[in-house]
C-alpha positions as a printed Julia matrix, in Angstrom:
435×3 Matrix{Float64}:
  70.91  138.41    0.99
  74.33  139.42    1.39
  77.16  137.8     0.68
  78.71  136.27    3.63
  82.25  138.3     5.06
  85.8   136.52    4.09
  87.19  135.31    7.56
  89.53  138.03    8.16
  86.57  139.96    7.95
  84.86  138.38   10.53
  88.21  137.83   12.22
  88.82  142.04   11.73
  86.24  144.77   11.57
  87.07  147.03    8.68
  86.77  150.05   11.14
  89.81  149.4    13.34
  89.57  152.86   15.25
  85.92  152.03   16.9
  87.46  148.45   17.39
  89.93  150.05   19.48
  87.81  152.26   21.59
  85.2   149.08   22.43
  88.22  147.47   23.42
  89.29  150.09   25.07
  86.24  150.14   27.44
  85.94  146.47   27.68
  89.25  146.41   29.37
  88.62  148.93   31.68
  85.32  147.31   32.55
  87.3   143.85   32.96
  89.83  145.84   35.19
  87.29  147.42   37.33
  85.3   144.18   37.96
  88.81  142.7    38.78
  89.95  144.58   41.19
  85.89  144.96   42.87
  86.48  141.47   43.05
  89.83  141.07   44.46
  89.21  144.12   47.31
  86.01  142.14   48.15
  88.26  139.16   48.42
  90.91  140.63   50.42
  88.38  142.17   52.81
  86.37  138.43   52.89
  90.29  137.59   53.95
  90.88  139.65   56.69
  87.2   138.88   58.49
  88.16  135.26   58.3
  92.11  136.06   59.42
  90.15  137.92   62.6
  88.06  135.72   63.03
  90.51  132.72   63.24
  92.41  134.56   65.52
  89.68  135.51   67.85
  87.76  131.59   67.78
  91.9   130.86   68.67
  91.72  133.71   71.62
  88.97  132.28   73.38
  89.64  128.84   72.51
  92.96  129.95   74.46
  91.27  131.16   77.24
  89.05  129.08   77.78
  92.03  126.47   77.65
  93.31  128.01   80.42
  90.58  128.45   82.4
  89.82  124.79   82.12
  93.59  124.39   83.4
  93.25  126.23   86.03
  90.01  124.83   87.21
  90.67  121.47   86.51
  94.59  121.27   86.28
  96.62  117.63   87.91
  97.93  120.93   90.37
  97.05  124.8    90.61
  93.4   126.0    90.65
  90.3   126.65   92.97
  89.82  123.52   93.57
  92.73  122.08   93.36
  93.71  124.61   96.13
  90.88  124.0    98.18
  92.03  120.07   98.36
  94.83  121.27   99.35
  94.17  123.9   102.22
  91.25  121.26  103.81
  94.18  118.54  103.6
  96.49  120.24  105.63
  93.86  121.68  108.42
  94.79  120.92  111.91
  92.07  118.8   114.22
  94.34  118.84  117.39
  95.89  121.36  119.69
  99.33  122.14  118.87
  98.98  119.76  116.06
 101.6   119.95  112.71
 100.89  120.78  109.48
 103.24  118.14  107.5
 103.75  118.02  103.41
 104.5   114.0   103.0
 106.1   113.3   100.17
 106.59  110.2    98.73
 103.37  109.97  100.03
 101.94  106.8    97.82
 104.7   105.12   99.02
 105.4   102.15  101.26
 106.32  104.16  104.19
 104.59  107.29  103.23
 101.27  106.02  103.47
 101.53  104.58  106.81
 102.62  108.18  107.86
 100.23  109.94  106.76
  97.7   108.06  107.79
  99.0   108.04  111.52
  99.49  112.06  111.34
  95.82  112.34  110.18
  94.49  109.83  112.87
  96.16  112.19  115.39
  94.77  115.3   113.94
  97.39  116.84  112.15
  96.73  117.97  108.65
  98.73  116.44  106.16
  98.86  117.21  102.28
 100.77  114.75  100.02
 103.64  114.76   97.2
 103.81  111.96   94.63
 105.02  111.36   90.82
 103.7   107.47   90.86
 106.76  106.44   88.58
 106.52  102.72   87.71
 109.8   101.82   89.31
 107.42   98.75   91.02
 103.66   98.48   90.16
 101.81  101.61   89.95
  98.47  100.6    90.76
  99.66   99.3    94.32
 100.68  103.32   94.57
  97.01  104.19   93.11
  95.34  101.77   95.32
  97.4   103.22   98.65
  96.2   106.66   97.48
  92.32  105.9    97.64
  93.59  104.47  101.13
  94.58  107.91  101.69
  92.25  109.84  100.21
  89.28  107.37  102.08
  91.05  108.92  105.12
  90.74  112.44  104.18
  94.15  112.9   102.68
  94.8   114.54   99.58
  98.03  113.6    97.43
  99.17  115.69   94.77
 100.77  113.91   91.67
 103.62  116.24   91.04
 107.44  115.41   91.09
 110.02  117.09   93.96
 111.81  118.06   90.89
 109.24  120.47   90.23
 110.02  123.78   91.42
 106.79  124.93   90.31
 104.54  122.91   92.21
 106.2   122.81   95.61
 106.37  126.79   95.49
 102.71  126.31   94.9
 102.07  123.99   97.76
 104.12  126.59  100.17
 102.0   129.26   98.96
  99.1   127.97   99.54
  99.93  126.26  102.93
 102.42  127.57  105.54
 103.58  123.82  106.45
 105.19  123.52  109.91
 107.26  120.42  108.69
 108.1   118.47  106.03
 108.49  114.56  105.83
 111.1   113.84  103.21
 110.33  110.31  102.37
 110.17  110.49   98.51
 113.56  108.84   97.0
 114.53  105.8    94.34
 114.94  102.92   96.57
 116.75   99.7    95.6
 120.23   98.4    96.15
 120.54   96.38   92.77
 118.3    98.64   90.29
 120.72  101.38   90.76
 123.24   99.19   88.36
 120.42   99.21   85.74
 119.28  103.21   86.0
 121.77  104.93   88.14
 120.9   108.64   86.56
 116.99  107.88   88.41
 119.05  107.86   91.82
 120.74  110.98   91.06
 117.83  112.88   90.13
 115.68  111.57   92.38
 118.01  111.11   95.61
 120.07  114.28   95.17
 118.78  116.52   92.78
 115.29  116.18   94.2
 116.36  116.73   97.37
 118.14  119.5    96.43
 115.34  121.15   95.25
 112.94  120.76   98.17
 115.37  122.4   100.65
 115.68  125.16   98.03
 111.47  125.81   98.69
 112.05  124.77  102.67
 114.86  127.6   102.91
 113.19  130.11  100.82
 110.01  129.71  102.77
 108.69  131.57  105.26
 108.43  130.81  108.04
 110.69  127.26  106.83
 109.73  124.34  108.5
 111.15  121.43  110.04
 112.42  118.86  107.74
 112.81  115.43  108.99
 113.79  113.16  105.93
 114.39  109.16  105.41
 118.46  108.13  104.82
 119.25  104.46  105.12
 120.63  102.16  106.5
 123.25  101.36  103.32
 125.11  104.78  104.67
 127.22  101.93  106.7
 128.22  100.15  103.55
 131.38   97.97  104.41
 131.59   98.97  107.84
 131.75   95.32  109.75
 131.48   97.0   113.42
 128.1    96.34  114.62
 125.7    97.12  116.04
 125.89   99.87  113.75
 125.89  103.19  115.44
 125.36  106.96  114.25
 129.06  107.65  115.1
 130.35  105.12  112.87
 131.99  106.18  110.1
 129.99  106.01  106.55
 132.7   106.75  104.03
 132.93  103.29  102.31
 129.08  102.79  100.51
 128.72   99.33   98.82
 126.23  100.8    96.25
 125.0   103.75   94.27
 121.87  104.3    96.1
 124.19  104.09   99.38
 125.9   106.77   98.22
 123.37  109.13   97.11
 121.78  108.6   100.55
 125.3   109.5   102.1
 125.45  112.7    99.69
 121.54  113.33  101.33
 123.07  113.53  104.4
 125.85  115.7   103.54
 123.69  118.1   101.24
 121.37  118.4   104.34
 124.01  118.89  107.05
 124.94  121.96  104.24
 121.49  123.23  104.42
 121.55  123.04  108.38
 124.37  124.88  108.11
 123.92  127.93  106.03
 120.25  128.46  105.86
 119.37  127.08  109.84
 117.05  124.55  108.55
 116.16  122.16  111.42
 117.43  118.76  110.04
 116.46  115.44  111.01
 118.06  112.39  108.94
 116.39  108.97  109.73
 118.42  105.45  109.02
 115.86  103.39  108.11
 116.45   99.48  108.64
 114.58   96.81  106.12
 111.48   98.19  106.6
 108.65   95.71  105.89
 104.83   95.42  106.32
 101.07   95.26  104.38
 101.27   97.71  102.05
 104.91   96.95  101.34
 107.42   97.14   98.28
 107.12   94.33   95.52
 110.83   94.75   95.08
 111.61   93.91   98.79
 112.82   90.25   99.56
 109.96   89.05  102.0
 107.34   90.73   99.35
 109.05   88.67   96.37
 109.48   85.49   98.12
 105.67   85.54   99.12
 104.57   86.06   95.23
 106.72   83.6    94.18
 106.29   80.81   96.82
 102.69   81.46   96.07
 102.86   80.94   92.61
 104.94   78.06   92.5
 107.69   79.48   91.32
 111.6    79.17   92.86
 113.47   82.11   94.85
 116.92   82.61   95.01
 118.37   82.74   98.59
 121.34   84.39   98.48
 124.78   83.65  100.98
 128.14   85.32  101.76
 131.43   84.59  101.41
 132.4    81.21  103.39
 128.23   79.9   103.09
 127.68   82.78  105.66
 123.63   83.4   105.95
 122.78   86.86  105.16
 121.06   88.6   108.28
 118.98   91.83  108.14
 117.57   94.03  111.08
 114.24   93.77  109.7
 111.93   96.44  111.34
 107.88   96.12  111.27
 106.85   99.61  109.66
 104.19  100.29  112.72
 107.81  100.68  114.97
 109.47  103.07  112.03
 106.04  104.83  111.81
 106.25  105.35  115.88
 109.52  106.59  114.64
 108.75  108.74  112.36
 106.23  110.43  114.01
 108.03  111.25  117.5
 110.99  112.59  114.93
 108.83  115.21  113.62
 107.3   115.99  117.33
 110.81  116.64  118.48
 112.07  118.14  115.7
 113.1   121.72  116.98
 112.21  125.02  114.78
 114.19  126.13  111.62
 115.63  129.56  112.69
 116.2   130.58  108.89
 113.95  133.53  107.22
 113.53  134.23  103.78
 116.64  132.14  102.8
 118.93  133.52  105.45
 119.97  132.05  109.12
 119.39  133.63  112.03
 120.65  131.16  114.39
 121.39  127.5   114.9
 119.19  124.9   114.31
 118.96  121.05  115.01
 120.34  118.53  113.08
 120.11  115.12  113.61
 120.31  111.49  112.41
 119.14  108.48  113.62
 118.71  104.76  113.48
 115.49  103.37  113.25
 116.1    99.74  113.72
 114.8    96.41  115.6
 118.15   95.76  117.03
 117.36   91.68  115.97
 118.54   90.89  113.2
 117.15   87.1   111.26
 118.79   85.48  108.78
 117.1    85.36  105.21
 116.32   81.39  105.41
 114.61   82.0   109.05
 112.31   84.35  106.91
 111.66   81.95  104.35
 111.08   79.44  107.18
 108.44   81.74  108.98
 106.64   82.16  105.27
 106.72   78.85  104.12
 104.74   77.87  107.45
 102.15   80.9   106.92
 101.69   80.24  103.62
 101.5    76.59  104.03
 103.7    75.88  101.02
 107.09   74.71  100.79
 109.39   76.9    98.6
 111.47   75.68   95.77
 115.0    77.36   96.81
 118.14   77.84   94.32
 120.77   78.69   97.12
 123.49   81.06   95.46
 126.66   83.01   96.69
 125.83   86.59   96.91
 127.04   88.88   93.56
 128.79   91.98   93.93
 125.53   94.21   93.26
 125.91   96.45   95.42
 123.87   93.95   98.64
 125.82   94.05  101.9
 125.76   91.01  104.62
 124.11   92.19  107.0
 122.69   95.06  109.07
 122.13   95.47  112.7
 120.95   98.84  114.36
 121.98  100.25  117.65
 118.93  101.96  118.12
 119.88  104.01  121.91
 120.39  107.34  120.74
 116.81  106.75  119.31
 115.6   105.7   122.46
 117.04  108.25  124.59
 116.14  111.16  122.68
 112.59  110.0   120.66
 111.63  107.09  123.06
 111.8   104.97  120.41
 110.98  101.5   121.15
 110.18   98.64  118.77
 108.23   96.02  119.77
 107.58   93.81  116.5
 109.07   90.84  116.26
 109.62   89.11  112.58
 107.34   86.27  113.13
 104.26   88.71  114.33
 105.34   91.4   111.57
 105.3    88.2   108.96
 101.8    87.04  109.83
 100.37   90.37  109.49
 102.02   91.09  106.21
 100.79   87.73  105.06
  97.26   88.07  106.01
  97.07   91.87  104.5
  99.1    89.81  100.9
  96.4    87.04  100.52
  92.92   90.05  101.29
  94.69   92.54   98.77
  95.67   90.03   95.65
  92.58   87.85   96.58
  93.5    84.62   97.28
  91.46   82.15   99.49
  92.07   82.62  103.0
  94.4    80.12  104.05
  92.88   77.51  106.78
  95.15   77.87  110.01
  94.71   79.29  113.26
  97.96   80.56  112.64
  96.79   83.76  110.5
């Protein structure tokens, strides 16, 4: 048996040269199987980078495909909605994009354009300035009817160059807007963007269309601000607003008047006068008063200077719908083509009033006897939000020119507003022959 190798022996062959060479060739072999493995890798790499970015290609497209199917606005379908929206049933019947259409006033538009066969497509963003479900719930009304509304904003240039592309509307009714005397103090930028920079950019698609259409759009009352002439008449002057949103309306009618002007946009402006009804605003007095008296809770009744009652012109929206409507019948042609005037067009404004105005505790009167509940009233002077007196409408150039004639008294207007309230928040019918 031999006798076993010192360590450095075993540590060091004693023939260094052949040590070398195996070494040598071991490297080499390590090297080779390296770099085999690290092209294999980088190949393995690249498939998966391809892959990746073709799984992230289709995923892409069929993204967009599913947008464009399937998209809030813009698609088949989506155009489809739209086109069968805005067919006309009637002879010589008007193709009319409604926006604000979810709205108080919108709604009962559309539906009367649709009952007389026009075709009607509507415009709505269904902000939460009051509840949005009462805007959700007057869009099934709508849609029930055969009415489509698109949720979009008239902010969006995109989507109103969409609905003119896809429809050649005859008219437009203007109603969409921030309303609200005091919430203007709390958010004045919504009024801007809403009451001047969205109008803005819907004359921008109405002069740029082709052929433009007939724009007949909702001003206000509150153009009359401190003006203490009444009746109020269309020839008054409106250069003193008592609020924000008064003023934005005025700047509508300015901005419009502009438009009129330079592109030959037919214009109609319509001075709307405390419009109430079923369907109504939550933020309106009459609708407020009813919740609250109903619930139990007090209302604050508000009076001038000198324990003055405040008096409003409240109009019954069937009358500003009758309004409304024979507005846009009259409403003669934009002369404008592809952004560019060829002629004079129509401009217009006009109050649509009841010419009787009630003072705010004859309204709580009429409720409290509907209801059939006294309400718990904190009487307080009237602060300097922005509220004005009172309002009363000379309403002749209105009937001379659109035939418009109200015929809805406060106490009828009431009763119906009360008995829609009660059906549509689901209280027990109250017992009176008086609903």
């Amino acid at each position: 048996m031999a006798p076993p190798l010192p360590l450095e022996d075993e540590l060091f062959p004693s023939t260094p040269g052949k040590f070398k060479m195996e070494r040598s060739n071991a490297m080499n072999r390590q090297l080779l199987r390296c770099f085999a493995s690290t092209t294999t890798m980088f190949i393995w790499a690249l498939f998966l980078v391809a892959l990746t970015a073709s799984y992230l290609s289709f995923h892409s497209f069929l993204d967009s495909g599913t947008r464009y199917f399937s998209a809030s606005w813009g698609g088949i379908k989506w155009e489809k909605h739209v086109r069968d929206s805005s067919q006309v049933h009637r002879s010589g019947g008007m193709s009319v994009l409604v926006t604000g259409a979810a709205g108080f006033v919108g709604t009962h538009v559309s539906l009367a354009l649709k009952k007389r066969g026009d075709g009607v497509v509507g415009l709505d963003n269904f902000n939460n300035y009051y509840d949005p479900s009462l805007k959700k719930a007057r869009r099934s009304l709508l849609n029930n009817n055969g009415i489509f509304v698109v949720e979009g904003d008239v902010n969006d240039h995109r989507v109103l160059a969409k609905l003119f592309d896809v429809v050649a509307f005859t008219h437009v009714m203007h109603l969409a807007a921030q309303a609200g005397v005091r919430y203007a103090m709390e958010n004045p930028q919504s009024y801007v963007h809403s009451n001047i920079a969205g109008l803005v950019t819907l004359l921008e698609t109405c002069k740029s269309a082709n052929p433009q259409p007939a724009v007949v759009w909702a001003s206000s009352s509150s153009v009359y601000g401190l003006n203490d002439k009444v009746p109020f008449s269309e020839s008054d002057p409106t250069d003193r607003p008592a609020s924000l949103y008064a003023a934005t309306k005025k700047a509508g009618e300015e901005i419009t008047h502009t438009y009129n002007h330079i592109y030959g946009l037919s214009i109609t402006g319509l001075r709307f006068f405390t419009v109430y009804g079923p369907w109504g605003r939550p933020d309106m007095a009459y609708f407020s008063f009813t919740r609250n008296i109903l619930q139990g809770k007090p209302i604050t009744v508000y009076r001038g200077k000198g324990r003055v009652d405040l008096a409003r012109d409240f109009t019954f929206i069937d009358d500003v719908v009758k309004g409304c409507v024979r507005a846009l019948e009259t409403a003669g042609k934009s002369t404008g083509s592809g952004g560019k005037k060829r002629g004079a067009a129509p401009y217009r404004i006009y109050n649509l009033g009841n010419t009787r105005p009630v003072t705010v505790p004859t309204l709580v009167g009429i409720l409290e006897r509907y209801l059939k509940v006294k309400a718990k009233k904190n009487v307080m002077e009237m602060p300097g939000n922005g509220d004005v007196p009172f309002t009363h409408a000379n309403i002749s150039l209105a009937q001379k020119e659109l035939g418009y004639k109200p015929t809805t008294d406060l106490q009828t207007g009431l009763k119906k507003f009360v008995r829609w309230y009660l059906s549509y928040y689901g209280y027990k019918p109250i017992a009176t022959s008086n609903l």
